[in-house]
N, C-alpha and C positions, 0 to 999 in steps of 0.2 A: 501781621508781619509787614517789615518794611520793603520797599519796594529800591530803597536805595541803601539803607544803612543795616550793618550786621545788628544782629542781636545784642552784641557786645555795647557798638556804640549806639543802641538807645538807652540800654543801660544805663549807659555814662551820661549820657544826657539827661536823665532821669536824675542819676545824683547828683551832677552840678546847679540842677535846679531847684533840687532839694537842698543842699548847702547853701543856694542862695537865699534860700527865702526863711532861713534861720537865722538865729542871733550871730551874727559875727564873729562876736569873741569865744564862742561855747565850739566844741569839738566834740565830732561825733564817731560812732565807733562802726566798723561797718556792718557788723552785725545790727545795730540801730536803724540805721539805712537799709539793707535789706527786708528788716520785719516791715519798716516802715513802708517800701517802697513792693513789698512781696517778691524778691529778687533772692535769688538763691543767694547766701554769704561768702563761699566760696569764689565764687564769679564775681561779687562787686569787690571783693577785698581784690582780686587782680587788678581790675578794673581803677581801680583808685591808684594804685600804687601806679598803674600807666602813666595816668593822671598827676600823677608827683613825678614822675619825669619827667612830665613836659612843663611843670611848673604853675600848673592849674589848679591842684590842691596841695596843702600841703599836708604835714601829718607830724604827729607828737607823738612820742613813745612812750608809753609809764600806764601808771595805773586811770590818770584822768586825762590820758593823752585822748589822740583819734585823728577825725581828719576834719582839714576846713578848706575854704578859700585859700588860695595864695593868694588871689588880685581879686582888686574890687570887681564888683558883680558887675560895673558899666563899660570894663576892661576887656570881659571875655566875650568873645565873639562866637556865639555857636561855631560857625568853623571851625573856632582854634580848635574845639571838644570833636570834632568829626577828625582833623587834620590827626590829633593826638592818637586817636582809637584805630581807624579805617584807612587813614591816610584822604588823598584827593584823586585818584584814579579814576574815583566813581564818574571826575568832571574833567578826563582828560581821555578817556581812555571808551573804546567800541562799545557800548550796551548789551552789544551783541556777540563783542567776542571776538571780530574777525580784525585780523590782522591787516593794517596797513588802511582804515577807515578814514578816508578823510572828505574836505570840500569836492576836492579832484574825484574821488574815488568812495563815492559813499554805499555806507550799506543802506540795507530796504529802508530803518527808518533813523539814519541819522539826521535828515532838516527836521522831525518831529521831535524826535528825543533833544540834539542840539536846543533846539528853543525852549526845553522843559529844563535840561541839564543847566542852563548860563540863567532863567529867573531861579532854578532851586540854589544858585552859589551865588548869586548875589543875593536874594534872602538872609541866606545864615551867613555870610559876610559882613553884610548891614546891622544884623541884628544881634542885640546885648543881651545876658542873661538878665541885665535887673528889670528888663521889660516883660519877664515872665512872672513875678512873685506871685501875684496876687492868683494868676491862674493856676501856679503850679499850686501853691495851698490848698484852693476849694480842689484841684484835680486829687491829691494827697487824702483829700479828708473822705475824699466818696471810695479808699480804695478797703 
């Protein structure tokens, strides 16, 4: 279980890594995606359609439709997939809950959590989905 991100958005991070590291032009269905990824179908079909509103994946209708990429894979930013699913709360907002957390005013461990929370958003700031392919495949292939 994650320790920052809902269930939902590792999901989605799951399948935009999985789209990435497929053939471009080919479209997948999310039932494809879920057997593949072991992810219940219900949850990733929402999950995607999120994902197509914020303009992350996109999707085809029909019989050979499905879903892909909107933007190249050096475009997306983990962020954007965290921003899309979870929102950014997780890097602006108490750890712990308490209202009114700040420099001035901190709770037990906001200078620890602070310095975990600003390396975890610059990480997935920095970092592109085409820098995962090769790991997310062998991760796919052991599942």
């Amino acid at each position: 279980m994650s320790v920052i991100f809902s269930k939902k958005c590792e999901y989605a991070l799951q399948a935009i890594l999985y789209l990435a590291s497929k053939d471009e032009k080919e479209y997948f269905s999310a039932r494809e995606i879920a057997k593949d990824l072991k992810i219940p179908k219900e949850f990733i079909s929402k999950i995607l359609q999120s994902l197509v509103n914020f303009k992350i994946v996109g999707s085809k209708k029909g019989k050979n439709g499905g879903f892909y990429l909107a933007k190249n894979p050096n475009k997306i930013r983990l962020i954007d997939i965290v921003e899309a699913i979870d929102g950014l709360d997780v890097f602006t907002t108490c750890v712990l809950g308490f209202p009114e957390c700040s420099y001035d005013s901190p709770c037990p461990v906001h200078s620890e959590w602070g310095k975990l929370r600003s390396l975890a958003y610059d990480m997935l700031s920095s970092q592109t989905i085409d820098h995962f392919t090769e790991k997310t495949l062998k991760k796919i292939n052991q599942l």
